[in-house]
DRENPALUM-389207 format. One record per atom (N, C-alpha, C, O): residue in three letters; chain; atom name; x, y, z. Coordinates in steps of 0.05 Angstrom, whole numbers. Each point is the difference from the previous one (the first is absolute). Layout:
 residuo cadena atomo      u      v      w
     ala      A    CA      X      Y      Z
...
END
This chain:
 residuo cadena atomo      u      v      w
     unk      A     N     98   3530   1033
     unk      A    CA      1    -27    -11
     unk      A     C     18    -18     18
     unk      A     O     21      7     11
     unk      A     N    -34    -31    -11
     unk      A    CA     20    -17     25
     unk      A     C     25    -15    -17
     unk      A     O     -6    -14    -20
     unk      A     N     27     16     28
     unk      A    CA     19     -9    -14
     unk      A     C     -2    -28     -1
     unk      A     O    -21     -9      8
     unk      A     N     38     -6    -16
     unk      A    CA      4    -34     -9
     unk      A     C     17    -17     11
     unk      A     O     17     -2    -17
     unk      A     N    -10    -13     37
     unk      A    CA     18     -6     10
     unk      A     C      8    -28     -9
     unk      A     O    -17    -16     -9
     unk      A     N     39     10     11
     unk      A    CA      4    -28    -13
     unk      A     C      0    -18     15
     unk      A     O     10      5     22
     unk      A     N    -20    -31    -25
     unk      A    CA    -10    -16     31
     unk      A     C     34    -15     -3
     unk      A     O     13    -13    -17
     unk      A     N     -9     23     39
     unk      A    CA     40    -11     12
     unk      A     C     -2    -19     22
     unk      A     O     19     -2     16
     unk      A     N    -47    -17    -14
     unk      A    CA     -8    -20     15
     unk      A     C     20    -23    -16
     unk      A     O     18    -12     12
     unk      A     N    -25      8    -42
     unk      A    CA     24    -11     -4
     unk      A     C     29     -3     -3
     unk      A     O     14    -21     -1
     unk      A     N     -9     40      0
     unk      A    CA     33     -1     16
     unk      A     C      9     -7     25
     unk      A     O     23     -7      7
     unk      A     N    -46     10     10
     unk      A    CA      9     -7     29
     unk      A     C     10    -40      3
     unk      A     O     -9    -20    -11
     unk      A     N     23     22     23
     unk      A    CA     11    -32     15
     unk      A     C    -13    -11     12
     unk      A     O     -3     11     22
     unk      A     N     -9    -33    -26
     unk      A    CA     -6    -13     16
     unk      A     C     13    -23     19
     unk      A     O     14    -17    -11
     unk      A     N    -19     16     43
     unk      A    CA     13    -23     10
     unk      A     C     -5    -23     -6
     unk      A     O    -11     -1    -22
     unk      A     N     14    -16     30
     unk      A    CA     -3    -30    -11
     unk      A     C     17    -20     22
     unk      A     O     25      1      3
     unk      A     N    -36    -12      6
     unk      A    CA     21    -23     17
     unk      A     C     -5    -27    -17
     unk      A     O    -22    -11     -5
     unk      A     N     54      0     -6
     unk      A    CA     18    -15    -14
     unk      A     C     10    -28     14
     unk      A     O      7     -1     24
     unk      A     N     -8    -18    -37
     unk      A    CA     14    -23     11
     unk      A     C     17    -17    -24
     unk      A     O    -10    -12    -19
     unk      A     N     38     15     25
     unk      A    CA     13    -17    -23
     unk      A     C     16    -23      3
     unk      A     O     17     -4     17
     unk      A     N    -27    -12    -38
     unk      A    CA      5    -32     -3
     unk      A     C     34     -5    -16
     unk      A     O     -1     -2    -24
     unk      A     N     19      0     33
     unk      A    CA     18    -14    -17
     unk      A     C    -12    -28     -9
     unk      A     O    -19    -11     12
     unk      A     N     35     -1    -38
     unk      A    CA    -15    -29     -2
     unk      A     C     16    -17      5
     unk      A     O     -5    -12     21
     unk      A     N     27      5    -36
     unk      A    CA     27    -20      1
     unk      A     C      7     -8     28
     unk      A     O     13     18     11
     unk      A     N    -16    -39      4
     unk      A    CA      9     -6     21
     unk      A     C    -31     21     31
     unk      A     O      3      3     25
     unk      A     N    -20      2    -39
     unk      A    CA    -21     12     12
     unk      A     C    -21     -9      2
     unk      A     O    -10     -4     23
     unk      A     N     -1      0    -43
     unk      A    CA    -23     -9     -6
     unk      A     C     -4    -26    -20
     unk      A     O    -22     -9     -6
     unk      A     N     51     -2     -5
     unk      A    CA      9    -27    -13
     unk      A     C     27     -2     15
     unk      A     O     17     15     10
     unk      A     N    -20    -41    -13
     unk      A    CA     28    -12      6
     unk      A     C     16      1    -28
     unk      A     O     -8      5    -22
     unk      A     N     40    -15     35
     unk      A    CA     24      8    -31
     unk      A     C    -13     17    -10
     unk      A     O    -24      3      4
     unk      A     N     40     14    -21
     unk      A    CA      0     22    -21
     unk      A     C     -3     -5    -24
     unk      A     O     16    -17     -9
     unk      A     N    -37     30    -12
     unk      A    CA     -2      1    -13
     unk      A     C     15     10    -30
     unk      A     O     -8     -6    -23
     unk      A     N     32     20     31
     unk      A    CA     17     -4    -14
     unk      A     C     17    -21     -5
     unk      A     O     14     -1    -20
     unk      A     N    -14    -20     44
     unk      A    CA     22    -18      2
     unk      A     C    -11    -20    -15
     unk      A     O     13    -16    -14
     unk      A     N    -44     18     18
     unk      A    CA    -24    -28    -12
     unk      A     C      9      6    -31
     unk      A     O      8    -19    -13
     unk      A     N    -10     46      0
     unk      A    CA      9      3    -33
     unk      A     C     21    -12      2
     unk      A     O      0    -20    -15
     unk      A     N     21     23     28
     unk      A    CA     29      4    -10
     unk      A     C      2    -31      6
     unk      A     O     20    -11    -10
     unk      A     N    -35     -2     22
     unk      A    CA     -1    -27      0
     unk      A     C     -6    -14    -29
     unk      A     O     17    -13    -13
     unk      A     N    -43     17      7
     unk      A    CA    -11    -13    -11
     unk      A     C     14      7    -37
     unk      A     O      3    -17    -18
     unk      A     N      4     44     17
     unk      A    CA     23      0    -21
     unk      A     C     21    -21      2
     unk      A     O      4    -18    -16
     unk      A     N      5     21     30
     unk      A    CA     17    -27      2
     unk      A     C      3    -28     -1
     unk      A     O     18    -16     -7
     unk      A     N    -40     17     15
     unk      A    CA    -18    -32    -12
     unk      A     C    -16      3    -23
     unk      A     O    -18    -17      0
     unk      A     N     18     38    -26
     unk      A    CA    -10     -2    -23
     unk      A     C      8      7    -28
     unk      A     O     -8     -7    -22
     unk      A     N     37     30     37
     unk      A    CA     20     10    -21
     unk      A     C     19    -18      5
     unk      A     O      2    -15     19
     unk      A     N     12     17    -40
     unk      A    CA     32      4     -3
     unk      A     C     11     22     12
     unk      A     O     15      0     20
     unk      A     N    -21     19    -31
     unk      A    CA     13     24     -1
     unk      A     C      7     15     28
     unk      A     O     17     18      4
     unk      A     N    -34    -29     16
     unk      A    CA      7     11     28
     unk      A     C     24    -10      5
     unk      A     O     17     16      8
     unk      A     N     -9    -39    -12
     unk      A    CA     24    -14      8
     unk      A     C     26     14    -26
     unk      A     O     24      1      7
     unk      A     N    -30      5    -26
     unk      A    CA     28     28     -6
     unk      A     C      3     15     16
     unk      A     O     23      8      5
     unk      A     N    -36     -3      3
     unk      A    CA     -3     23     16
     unk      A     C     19      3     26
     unk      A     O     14     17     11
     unk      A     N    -23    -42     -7
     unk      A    CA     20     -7     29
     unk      A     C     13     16     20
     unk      A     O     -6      9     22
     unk      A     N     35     -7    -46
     unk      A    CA     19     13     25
     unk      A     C     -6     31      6
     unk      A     O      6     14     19
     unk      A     N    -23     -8    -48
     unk      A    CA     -6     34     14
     unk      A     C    -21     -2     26
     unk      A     O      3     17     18
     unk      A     N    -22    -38    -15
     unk      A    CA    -20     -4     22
     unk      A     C     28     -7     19
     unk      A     O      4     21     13
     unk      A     N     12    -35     -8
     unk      A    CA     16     -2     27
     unk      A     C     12     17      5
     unk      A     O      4      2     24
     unk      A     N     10     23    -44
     unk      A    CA      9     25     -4
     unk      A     C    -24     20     20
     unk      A     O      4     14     19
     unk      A     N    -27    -19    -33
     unk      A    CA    -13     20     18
     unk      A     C    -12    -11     24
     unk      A     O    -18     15      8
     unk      A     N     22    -34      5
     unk      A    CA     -3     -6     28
     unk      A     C     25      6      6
     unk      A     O     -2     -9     23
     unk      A     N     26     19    -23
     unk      A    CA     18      7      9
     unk      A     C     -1     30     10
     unk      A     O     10     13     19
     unk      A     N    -30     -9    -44
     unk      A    CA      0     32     -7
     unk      A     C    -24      5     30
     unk      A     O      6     18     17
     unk      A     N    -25    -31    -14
     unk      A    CA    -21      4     21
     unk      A     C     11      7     24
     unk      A     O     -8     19     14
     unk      A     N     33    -42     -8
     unk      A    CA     17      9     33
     unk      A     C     14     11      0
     unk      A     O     15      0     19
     unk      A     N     -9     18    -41
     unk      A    CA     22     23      7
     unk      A     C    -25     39      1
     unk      A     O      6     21     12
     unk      A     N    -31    -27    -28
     unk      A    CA     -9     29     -2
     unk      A     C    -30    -10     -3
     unk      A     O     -9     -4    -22
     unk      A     N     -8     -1     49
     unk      A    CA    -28    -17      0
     unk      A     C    -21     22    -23
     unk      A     O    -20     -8    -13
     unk      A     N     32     37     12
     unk      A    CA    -21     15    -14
     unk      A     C     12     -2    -26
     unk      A     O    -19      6    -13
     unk      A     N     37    -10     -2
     unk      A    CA      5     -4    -20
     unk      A     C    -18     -5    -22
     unk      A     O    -12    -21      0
     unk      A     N      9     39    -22
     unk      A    CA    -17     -7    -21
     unk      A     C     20    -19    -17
     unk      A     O    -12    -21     -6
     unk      A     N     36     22     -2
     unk      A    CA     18    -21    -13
     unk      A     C     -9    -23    -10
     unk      A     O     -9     -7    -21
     unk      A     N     19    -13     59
     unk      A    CA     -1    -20     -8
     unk      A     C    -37    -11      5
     unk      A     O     -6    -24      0
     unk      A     N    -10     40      4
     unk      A    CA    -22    -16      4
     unk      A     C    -13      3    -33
     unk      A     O    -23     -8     -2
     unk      A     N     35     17    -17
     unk      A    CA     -2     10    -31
     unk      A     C      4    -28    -12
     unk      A     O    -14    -15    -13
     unk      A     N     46     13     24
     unk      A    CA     21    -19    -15
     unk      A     C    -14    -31      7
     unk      A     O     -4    -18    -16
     unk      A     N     -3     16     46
     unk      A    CA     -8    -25      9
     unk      A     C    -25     -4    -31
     unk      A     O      4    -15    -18
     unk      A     N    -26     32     21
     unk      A    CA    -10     -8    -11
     unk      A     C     -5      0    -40
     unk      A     O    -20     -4    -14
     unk      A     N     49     10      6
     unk      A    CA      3     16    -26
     unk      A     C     -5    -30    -22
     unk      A     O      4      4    -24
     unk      A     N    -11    -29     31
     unk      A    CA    -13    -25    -17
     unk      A     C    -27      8      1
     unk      A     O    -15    -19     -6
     unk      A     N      3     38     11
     unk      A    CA    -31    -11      4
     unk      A     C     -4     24    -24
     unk      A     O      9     23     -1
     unk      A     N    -25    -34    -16
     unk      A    CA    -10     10    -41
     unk      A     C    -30      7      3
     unk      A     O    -14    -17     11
     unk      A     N      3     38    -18
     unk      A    CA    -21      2     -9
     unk      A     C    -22    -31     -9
     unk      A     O    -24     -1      6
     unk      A     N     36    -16    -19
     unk      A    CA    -11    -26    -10
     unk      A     C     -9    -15     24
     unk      A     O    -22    -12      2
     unk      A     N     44     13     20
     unk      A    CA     12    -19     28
     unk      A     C    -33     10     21
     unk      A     O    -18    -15      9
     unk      A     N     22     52     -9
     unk      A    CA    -29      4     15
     unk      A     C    -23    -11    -20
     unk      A     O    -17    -14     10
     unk      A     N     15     19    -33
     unk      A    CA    -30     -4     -9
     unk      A     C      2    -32     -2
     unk      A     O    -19     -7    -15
     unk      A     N     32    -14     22
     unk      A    CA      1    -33     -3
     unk      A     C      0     -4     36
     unk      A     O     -6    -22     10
     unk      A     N     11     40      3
     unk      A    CA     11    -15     16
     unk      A     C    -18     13     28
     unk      A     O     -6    -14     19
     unk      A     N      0     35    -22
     unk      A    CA    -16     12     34
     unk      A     C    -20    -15      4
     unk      A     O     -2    -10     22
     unk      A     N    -22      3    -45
     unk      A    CA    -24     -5     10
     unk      A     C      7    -26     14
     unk      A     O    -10      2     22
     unk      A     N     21    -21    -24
     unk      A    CA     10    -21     13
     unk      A     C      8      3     23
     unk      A     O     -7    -15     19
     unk      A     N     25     34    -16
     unk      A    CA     14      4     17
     unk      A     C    -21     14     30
     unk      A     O     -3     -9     23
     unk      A     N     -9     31    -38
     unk      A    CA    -30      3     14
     unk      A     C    -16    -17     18
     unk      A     O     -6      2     24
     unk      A     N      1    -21    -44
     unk      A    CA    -29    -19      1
     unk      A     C     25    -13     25
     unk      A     O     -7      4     23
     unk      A     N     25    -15    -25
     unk      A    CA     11    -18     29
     unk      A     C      2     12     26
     unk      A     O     -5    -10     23
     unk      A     N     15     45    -33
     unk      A    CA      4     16     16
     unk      A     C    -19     -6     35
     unk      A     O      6     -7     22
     unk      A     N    -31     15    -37
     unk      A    CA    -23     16     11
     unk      A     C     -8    -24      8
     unk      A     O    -25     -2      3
     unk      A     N     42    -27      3
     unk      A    CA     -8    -25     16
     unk      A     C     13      2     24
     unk      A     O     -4    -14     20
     unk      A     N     26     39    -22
     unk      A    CA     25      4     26
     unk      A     C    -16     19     21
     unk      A     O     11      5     22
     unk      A     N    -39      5    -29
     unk      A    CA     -7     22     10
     unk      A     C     -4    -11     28
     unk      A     O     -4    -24      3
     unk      A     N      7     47     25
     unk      A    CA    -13     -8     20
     unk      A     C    -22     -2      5
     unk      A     O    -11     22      1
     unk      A     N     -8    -48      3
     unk      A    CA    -25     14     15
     unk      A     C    -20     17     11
     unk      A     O    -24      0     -4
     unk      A     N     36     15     18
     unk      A    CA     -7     26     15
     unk      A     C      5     23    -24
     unk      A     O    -17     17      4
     unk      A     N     27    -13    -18
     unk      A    CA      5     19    -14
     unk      A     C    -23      6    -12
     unk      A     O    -10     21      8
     unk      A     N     -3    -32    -25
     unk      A    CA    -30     16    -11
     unk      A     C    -17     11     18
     unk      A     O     -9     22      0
     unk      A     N      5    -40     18
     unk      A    CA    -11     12     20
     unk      A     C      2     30     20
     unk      A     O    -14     18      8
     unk      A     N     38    -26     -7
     unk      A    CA     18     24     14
     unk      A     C    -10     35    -12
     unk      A     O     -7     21     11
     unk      A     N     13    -34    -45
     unk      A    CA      0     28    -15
     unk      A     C    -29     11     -2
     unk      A     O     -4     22    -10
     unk      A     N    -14    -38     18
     unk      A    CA    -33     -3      0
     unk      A     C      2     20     26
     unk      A     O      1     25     -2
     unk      A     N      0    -38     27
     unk      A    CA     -4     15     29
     unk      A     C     13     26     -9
     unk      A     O    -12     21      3
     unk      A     N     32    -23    -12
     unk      A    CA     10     33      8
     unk      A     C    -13     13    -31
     unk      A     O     13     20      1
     unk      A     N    -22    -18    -16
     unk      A    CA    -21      8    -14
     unk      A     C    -30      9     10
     unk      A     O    -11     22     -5
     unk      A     N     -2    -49     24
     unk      A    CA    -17      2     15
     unk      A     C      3     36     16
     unk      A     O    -13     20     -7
     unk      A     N     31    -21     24
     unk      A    CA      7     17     19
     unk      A     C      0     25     -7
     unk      A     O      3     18     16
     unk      A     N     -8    -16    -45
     unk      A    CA     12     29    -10
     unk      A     C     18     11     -9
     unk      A     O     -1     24     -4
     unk      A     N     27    -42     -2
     unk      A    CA     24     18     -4
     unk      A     C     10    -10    -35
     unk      A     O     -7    -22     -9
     unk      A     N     16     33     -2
     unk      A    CA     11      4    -22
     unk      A     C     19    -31      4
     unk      A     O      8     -9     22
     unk      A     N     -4     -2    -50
     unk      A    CA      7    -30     -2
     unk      A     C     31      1    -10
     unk      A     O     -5      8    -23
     unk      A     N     31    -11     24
     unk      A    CA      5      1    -20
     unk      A     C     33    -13      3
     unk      A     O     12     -1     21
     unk      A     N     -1     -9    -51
     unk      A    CA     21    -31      3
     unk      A     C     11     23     -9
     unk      A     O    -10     20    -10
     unk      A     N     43    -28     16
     unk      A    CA     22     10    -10
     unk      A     C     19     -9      3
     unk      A     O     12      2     22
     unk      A     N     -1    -18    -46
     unk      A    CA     16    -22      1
     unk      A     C     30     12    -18
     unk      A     O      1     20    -14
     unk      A     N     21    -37     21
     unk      A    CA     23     -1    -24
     unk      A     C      0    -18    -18
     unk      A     O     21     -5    -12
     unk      A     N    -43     -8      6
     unk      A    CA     -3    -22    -14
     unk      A     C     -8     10    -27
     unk      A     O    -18     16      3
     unk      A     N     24    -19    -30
     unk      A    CA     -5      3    -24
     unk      A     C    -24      3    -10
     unk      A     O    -15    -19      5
     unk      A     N      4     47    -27
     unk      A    CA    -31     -3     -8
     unk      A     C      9    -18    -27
     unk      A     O     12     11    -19
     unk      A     N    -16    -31     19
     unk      A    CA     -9    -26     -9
     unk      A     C     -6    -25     16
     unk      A     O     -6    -23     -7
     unk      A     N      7     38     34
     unk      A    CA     -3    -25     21
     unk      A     C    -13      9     12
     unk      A     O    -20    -15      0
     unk      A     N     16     37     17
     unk      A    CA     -8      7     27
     unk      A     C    -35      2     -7
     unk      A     O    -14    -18      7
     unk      A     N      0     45    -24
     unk      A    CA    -25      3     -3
     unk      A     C    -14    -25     -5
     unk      A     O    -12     -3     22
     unk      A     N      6    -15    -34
     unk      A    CA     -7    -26     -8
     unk      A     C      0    -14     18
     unk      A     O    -19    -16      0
     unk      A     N     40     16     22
     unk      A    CA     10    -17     26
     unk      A     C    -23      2     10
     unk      A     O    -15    -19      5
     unk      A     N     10     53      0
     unk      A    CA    -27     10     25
     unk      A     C    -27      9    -15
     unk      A     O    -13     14     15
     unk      A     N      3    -17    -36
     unk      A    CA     -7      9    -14
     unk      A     C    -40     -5      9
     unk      A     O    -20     12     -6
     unk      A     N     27    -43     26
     unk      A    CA    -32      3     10
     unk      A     C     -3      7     27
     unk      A     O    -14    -10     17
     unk      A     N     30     29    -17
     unk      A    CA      4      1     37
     unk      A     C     -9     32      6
     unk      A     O     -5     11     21
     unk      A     N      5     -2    -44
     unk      A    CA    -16     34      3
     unk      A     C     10     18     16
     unk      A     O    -13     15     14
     unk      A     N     42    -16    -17
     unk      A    CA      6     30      0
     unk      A     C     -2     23     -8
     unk      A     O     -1      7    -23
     unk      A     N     -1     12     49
     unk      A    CA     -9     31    -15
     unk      A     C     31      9    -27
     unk      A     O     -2     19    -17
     unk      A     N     25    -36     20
     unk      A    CA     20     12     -8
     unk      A     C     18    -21     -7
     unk      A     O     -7    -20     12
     unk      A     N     29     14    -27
     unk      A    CA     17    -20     -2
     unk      A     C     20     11    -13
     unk      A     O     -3      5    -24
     unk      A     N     26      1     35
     unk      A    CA     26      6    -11
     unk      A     C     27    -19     -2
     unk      A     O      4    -19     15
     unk      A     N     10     24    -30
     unk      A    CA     20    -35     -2
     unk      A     C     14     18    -17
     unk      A     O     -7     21    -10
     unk      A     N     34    -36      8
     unk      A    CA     24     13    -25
     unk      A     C     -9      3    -25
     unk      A     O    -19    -13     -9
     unk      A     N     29     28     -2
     unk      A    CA     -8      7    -26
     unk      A     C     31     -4    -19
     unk      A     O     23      8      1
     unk      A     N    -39    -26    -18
     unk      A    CA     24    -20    -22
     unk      A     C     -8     17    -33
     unk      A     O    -19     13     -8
     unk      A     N     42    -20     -2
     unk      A    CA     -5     17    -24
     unk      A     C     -7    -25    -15
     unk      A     O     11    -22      4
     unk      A     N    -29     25    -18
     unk      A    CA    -20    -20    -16
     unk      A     C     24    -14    -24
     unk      A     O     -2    -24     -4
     unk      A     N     27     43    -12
     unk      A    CA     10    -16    -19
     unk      A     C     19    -18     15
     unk      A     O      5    -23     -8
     unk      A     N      7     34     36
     unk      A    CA     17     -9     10
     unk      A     C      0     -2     34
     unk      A     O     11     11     19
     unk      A     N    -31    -32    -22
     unk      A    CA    -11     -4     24
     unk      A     C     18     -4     31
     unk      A     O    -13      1     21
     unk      A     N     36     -5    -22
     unk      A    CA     18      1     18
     unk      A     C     18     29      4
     unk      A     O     21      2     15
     unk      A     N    -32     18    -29
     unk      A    CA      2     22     12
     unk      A     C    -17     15     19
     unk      A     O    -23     -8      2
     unk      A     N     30     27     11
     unk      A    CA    -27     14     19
     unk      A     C      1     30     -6
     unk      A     O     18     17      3
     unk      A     N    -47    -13    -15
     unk      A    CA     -5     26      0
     unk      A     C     -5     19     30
     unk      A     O      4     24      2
     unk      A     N    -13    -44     22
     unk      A    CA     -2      7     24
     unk      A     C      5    -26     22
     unk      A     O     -9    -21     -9
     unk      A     N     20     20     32
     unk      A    CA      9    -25     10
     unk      A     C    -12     15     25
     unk      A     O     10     20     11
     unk      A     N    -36    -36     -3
     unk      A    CA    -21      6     19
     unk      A     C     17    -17     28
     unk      A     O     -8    -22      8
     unk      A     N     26     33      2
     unk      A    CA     15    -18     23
     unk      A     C      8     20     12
     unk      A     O      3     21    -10
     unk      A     N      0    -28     41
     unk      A    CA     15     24     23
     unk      A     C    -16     25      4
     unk      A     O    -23      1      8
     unk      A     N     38     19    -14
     unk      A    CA    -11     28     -3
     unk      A     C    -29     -1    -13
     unk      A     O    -22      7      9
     unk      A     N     32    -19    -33
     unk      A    CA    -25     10    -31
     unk      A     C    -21    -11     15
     unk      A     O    -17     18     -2
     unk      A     N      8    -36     16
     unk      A    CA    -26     -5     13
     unk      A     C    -13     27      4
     unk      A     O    -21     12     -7
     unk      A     N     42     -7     23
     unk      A    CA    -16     41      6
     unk      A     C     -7      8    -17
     unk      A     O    -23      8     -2
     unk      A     N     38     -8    -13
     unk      A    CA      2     20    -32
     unk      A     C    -26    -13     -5
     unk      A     O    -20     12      8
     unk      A     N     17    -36    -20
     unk      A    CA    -29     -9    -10
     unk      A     C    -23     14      8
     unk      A     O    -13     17    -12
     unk      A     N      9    -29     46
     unk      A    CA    -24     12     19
     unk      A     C      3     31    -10
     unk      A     O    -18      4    -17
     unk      A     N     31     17     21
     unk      A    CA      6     32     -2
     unk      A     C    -11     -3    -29
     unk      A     O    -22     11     -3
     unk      A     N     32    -21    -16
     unk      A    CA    -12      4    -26
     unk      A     C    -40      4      0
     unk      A     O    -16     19     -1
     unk      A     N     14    -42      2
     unk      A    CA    -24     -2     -1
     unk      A     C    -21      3     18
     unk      A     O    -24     -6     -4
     unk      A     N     38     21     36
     unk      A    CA    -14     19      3
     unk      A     C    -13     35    -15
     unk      A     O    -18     17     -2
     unk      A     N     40    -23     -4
     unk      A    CA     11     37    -16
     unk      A     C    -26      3    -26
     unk      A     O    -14     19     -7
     unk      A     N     14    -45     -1
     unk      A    CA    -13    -10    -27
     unk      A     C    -38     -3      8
     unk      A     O    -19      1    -16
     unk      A     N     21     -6     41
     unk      A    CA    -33     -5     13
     unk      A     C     -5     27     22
     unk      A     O    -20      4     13
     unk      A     N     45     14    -14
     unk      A    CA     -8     28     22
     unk      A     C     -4    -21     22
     unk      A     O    -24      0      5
     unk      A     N     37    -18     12
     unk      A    CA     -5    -12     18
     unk      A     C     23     11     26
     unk      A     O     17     17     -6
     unk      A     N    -18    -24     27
     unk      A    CA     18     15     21
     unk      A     C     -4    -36     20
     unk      A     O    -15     -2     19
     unk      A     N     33    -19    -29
     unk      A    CA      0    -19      9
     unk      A     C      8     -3     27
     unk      A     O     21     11      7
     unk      A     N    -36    -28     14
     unk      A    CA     12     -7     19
     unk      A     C      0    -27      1
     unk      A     O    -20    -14     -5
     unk      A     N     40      6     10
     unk      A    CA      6    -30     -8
     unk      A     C     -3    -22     29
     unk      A     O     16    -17      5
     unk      A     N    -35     21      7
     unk      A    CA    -12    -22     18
     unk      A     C     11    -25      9
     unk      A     O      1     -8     23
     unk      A     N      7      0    -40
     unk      A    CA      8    -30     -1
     unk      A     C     17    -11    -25
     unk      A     O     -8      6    -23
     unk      A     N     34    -26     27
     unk      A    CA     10      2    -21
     unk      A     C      9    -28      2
     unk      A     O      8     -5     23
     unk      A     N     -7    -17    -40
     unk      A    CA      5    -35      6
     unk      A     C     31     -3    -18
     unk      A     O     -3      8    -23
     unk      A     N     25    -16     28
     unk      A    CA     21    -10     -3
     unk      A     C     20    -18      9
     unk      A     O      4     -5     23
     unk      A     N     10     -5    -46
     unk      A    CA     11    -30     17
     unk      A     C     30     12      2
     unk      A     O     18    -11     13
     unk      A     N    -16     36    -27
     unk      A    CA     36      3     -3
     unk      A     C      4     27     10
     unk      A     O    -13     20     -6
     unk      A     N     40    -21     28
     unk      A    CA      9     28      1
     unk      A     C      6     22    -26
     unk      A     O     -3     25      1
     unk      A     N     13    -44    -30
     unk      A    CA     -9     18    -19
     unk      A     C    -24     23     -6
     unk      A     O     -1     18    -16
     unk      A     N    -20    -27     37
     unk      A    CA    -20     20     -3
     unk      A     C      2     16     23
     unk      A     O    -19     13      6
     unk      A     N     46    -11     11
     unk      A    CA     -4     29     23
     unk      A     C    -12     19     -3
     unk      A     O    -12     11     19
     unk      A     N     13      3    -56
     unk      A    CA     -5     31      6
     unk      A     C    -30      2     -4
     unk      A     O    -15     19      2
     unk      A     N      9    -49    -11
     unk      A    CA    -48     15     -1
     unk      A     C      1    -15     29
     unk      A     O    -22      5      9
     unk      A     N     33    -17      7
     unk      A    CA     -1    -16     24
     unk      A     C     -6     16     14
     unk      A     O    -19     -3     15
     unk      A     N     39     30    -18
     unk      A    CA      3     20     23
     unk      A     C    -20     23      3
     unk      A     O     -4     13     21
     unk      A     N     -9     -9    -44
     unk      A    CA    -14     15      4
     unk      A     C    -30      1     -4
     unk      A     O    -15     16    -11
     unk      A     N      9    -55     31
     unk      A    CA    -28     -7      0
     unk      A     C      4      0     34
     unk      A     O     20      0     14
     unk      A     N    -51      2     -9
     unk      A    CA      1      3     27
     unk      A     C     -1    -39      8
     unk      A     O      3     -4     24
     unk      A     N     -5    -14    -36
     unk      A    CA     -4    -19     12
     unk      A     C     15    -22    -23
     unk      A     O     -8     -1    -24
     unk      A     N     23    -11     33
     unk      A    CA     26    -11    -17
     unk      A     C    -13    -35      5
     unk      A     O     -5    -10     22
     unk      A     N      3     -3    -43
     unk      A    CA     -1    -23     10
     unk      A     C     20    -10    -28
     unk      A     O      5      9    -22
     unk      A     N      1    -32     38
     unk      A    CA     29    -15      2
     unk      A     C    -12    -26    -14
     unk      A     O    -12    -12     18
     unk      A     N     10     -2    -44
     unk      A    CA      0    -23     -6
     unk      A     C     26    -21     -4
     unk      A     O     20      7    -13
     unk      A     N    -22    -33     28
     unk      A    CA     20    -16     -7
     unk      A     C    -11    -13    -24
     unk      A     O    -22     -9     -2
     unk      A     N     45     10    -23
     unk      A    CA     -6     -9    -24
     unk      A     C     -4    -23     -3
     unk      A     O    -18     -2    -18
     unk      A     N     28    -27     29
     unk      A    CA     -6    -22      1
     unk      A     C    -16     -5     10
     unk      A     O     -7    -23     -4
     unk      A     N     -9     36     21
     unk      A    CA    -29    -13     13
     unk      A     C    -27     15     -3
     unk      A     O    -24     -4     -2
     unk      A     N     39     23      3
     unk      A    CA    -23     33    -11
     unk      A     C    -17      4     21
     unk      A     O    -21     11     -4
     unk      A     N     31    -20     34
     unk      A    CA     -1     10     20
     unk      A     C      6     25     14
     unk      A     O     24      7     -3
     unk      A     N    -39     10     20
     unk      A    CA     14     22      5
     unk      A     C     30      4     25
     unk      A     O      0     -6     24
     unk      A     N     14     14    -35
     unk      A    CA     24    -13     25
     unk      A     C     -5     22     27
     unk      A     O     13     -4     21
END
């Protein structure tokens, strides 16, 4: 009798060549956190109590840039009520900052074959929605705790970019090679470094420098 073997085709890895999009200062001009934290300000009160802990944690930014603290505290006015009154607006102006080239961009390198995919530090109440007709294979962004939205369950910045990509390889059996990778900030050195082809956006013009 012929024995049964178990087909272990699916366990195997597959390669995949990867290209990743930061957005903030990448593919829009100003940041999308700054556009909320704006427009709170021009609709609450309550941002302005807030105050001196926001100048407290810009203090807090130039003494420890990775600091979970003060980027908590900066934003510890923003309420559950504040996102559900306040993103879609904040959105809809957003996605008028976008660059040009950017849909397009994410089109060609789709065209080409390679896996799509954003990975931002920007907030999921902002970021997915931001890119949402632009068809990425993937979209990762901080993760906020829904009662208390100025906390972070994960703070997708620096390192964690890796961490993201590594995740959701692990999660698709993928063995990513990262081709190409678009950024406006040395904050993104560590997915910078380990694309073969680094391109450099200036955030005010969304030119490649």
């Amino acid at each position: 009798m012929k024995k049964k073997f178990k087909n272990k085709d699916k366990t195997m890895l597959q390669k995949v060549d990867v290209v990743v999009f930061d957005f903030d200062g990448t593919l829009s001009r100003s940041d999308s956190n700054y556009e909320f934290f704006k427009y709170c300000f021009k609709h609450s009160f309550r941002p302005w109590l807030f105050l001196p802990c926001v100048l407290a944690a810009v203090v807090g930014s130039l003494l420890n840039r990775n600091g979970i603290w003060w980027r908590e505290t900066i934003r510890n006015f923003i309420t559950p009520k504040m996102v559900k009154d306040f993103a879609y607006n904040v959105i809809k102006l957003h996605k008028q900052n976008r660059f040009g080239w950017a849909k397009d961009q994410v089109a060609k390198e789709h065209k080409a074959g390679n896996k799509v995919l954003l990975i931002s530090a920007s907030p999921d109440y902002l970021i997915p929605e931001l890119v949402s007709d632009m068809k990425f294979d993937a979209v990762f962004c901080s993760q906020m705790e829904k009662d208390k939205p100025y906390k972070y369950k994960f703070l997708c910045w620096g390192r964690n970019k890796v961490v993201a990509l590594d995740k959701w390889a692990m999660e698709h059996k993928y063995i990513p090679n990262v081709v190409r990778a678009y950024s406006d900030s040395k904050n993104d050195m560590p997915i910078m470094e380990i694309a073969k082809d680094q391109v450099w956006i200036d955030p005010k013009t969304g030119l490649r420098k």
